[in-house]
C-alpha positions in Angstrom: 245.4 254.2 -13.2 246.8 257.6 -13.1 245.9 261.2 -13.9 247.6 260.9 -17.0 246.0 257.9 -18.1 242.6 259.5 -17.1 243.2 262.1 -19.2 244.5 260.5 -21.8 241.4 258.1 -21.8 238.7 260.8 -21.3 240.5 263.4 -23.4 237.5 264.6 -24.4 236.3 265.6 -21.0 239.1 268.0 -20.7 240.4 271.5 -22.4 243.0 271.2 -24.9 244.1 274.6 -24.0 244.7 274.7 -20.2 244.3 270.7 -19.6 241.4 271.5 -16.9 238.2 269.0 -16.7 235.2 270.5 -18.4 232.5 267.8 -18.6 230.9 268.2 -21.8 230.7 271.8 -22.1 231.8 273.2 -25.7 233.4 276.3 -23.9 236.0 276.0 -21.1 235.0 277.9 -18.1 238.4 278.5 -16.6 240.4 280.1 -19.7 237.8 280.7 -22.2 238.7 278.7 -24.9 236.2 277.4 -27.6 235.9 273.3 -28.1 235.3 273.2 -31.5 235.2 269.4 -31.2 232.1 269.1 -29.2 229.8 270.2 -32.3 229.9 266.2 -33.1 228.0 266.3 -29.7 225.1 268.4 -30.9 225.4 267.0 -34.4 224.8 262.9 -31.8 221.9 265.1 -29.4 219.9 266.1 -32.5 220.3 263.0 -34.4 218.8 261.4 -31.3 215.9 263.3 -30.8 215.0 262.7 -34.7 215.6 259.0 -34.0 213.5 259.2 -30.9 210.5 261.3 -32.6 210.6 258.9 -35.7 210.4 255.8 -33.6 207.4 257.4 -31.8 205.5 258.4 -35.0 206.5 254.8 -36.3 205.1 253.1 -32.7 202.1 255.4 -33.4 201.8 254.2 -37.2 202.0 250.9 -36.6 199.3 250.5 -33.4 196.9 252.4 -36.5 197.7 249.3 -38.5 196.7 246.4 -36.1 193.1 245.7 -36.8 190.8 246.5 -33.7 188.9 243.0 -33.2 185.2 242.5 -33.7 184.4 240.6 -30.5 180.6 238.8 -30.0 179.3 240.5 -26.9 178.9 237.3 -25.0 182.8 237.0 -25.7 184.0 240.1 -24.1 185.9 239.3 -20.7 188.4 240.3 -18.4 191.2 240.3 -21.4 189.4 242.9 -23.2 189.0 245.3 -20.1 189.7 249.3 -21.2 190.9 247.5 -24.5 189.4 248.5 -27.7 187.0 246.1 -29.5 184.5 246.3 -32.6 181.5 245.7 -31.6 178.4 245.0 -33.8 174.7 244.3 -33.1 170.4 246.1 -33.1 169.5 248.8 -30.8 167.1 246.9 -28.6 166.8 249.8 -25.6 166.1 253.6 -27.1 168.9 255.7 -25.4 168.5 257.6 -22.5 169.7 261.0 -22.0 170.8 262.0 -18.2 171.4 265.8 -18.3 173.2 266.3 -15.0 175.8 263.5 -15.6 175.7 264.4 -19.4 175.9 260.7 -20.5 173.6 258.8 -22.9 172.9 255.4 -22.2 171.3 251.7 -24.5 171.8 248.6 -24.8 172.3 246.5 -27.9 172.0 243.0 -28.9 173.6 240.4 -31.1 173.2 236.7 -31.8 175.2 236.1 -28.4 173.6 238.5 -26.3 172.7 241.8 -25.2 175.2 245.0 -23.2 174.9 248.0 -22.5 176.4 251.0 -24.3 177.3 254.8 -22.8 178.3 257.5 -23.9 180.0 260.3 -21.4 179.9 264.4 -21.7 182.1 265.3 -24.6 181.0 262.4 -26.6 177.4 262.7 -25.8 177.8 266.3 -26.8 179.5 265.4 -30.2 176.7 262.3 -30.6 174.0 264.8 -30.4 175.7 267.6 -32.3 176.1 265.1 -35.4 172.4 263.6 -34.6 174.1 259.9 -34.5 171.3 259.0 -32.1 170.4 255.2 -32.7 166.6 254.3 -33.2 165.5 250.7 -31.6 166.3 248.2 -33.8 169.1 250.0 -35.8 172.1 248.6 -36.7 175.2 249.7 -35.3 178.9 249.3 -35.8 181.0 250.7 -33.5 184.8 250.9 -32.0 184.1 250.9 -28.3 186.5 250.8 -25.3 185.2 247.7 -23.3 184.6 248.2 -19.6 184.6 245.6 -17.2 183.3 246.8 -13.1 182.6 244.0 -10.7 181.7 240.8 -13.2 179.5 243.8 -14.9 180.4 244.3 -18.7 179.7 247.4 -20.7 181.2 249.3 -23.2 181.8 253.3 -24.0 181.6 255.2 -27.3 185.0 257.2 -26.7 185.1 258.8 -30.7 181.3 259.3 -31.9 183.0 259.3 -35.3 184.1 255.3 -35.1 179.9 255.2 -34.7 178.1 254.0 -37.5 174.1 253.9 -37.7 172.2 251.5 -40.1 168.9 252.2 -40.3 167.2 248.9 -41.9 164.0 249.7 -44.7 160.9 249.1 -42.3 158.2 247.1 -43.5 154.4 248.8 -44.0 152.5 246.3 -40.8 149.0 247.1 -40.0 148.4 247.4 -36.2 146.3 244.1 -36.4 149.2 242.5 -38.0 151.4 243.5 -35.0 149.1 242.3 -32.2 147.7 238.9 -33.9 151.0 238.0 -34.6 153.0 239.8 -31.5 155.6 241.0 -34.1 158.4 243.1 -32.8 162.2 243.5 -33.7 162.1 245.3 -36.3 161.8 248.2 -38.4 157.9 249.3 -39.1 155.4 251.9 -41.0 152.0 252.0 -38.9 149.2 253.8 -39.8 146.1 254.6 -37.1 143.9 257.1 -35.6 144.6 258.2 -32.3 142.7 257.1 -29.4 144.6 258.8 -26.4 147.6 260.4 -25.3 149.1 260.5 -22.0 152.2 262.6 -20.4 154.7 260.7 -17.9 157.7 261.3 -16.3 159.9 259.3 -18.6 158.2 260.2 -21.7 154.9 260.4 -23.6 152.1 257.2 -24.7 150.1 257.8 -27.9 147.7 254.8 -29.0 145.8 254.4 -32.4 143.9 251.9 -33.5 143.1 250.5 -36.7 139.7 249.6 -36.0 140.3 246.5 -34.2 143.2 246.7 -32.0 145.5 249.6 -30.3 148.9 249.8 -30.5 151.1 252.6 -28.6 153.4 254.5 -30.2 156.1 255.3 -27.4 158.4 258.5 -27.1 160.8 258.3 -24.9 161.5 261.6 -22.3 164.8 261.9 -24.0 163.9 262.4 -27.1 162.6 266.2 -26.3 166.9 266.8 -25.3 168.0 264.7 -28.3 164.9 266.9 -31.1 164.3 269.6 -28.8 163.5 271.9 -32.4 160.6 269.8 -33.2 158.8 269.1 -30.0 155.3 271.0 -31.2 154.5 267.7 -32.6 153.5 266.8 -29.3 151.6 269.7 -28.6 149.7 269.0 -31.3 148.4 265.2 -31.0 145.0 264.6 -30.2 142.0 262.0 -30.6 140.9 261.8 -33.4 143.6 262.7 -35.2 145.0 260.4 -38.3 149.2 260.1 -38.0 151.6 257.6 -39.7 154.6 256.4 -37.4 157.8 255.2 -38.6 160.3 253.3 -35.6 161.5 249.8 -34.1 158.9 247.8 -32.9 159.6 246.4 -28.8 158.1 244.3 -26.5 156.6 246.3 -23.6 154.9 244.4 -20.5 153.9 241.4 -23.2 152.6 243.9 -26.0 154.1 245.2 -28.9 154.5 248.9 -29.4 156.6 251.4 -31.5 159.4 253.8 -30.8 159.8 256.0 -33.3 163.6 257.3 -34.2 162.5 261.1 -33.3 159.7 263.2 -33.3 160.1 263.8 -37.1 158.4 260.0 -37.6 155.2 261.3 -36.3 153.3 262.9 -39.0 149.9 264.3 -38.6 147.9 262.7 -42.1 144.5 263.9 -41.2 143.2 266.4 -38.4 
């Protein structure tokens, strides 16, 4: 194939004016002359780029359209590693707070089993700023990202706003109800005068009794980061004192005993 041909065959590539290869440049470098034909060019580069940005949007609309899948937590594996999965079950673990990694941690539990849940900086942050801080044995509903480390499965709250909190009506128990009958998993309303209270490093043991048995009303250390505006309450308990406590009810050690949801469920009755 010769010159000739070429140019004949990549016309296109070369000035109509003085015959010279210009590539695809719309003005010819060697005489000066305007190519007035290579506007269909731009006319092709931005009809690509609006092809290119609507199939984006259009990937991007459709991945919103799959359903996430609400997977039983004894069914997460392998497959579902960094994937994103609906998870649903009770707060069986009140979360932890750790304020140097920034991450809150529980564990929740459904019919198949139990896992653990974090939360890291930015959506602890956010978790806290919106108050979405579970109570044991709430229900949530969540879309997590499901981690897999080493056989060891967990799962991360990446958006605190996929996070939804159900908060089931407790049930008015006497503390002599609770012990006789060990009941625990669920929501309660205890009444009883205080018999001691006790300071430890992960948190604070208040016990009442109704008369016959005691029953200790458990606040977690983490709940002075997560309702650090109403701590007082805790200044203020004493023996002797009459309160009303509202939480989950949890095995501890064999025994029952209550966690509230914050330190607003404690309420002083009678001083």
């Amino acid at each position: 194939m010769n010159a000739a041909n070429d140019k004949k065959i990549f016309k296109e590539a070369y000035c109509p004016s003085c015959g010279r290869f210009i590539g695809p440049r719309e003005k010819c470098p060697f005489c000066g002359a305007e190519i007035k034909e290579r506007i269909r060019l731009k006319y092709i580069k931005v009809l690509a780029l609006v092809l290119a940005i609507v199939g984006v949007f259009g990937i991007f609309l459709f991945s919103k359209m799959i359903p996430v899948p609400t997977v039983k937590i004894a069914d997460i594996d392998a497959s579902y590693n960094y994937a994103p999965i609906r998870v649903k079950g009770y707060v069986i673990e009140y979360p932890d707070y750790n304020e140097e990694s920034e991450s809150i941690t529980f564990w929740i539990m459904d019919e198949t089993g139990e896992i653990m849940v974090k939360a890291y900086r930015d959506a602890a942050r956010e978790l806290i700023k919106q108050g979405k801080i579970p109570g044991v044995m709430d229900y949530i509903d969540c879309i997590f990202e499901a981690r897999i480390t080493r056989g060891f499965k967990y799962l991360i709250i990446e958006v605190p706003d996929y996070l939804t909190i159900y908060k089931p009506e407790p049930e008015q128990l006497t503390i002599t109800q609770i012990i006789e009958n060990n009941i625990t998993m669920k929501k309660a309303i205890v009444e009883g005068v205080i018999t001691s209270v006790r300071s430890y490093s992960s948190g604070y043991g208040i016990w009442i009794t109704d008369g016959e048995y005691e029953l200790e009303i458990w606040v977690p250390i983490s709940q002075l980061s997560f309702f650090s505006n109403h701590t007082d309450i805790l200044d203020r308990v004493a023996p002797g004192m009459k309160v009303i406590v509202k939480g989950g009810l949890k095995l501890y050690r064999g025994s029952p005993e209550i966690v509230p949801d914050s330190l607003l469920d404690i309420q002083i009755i009678e001083e």
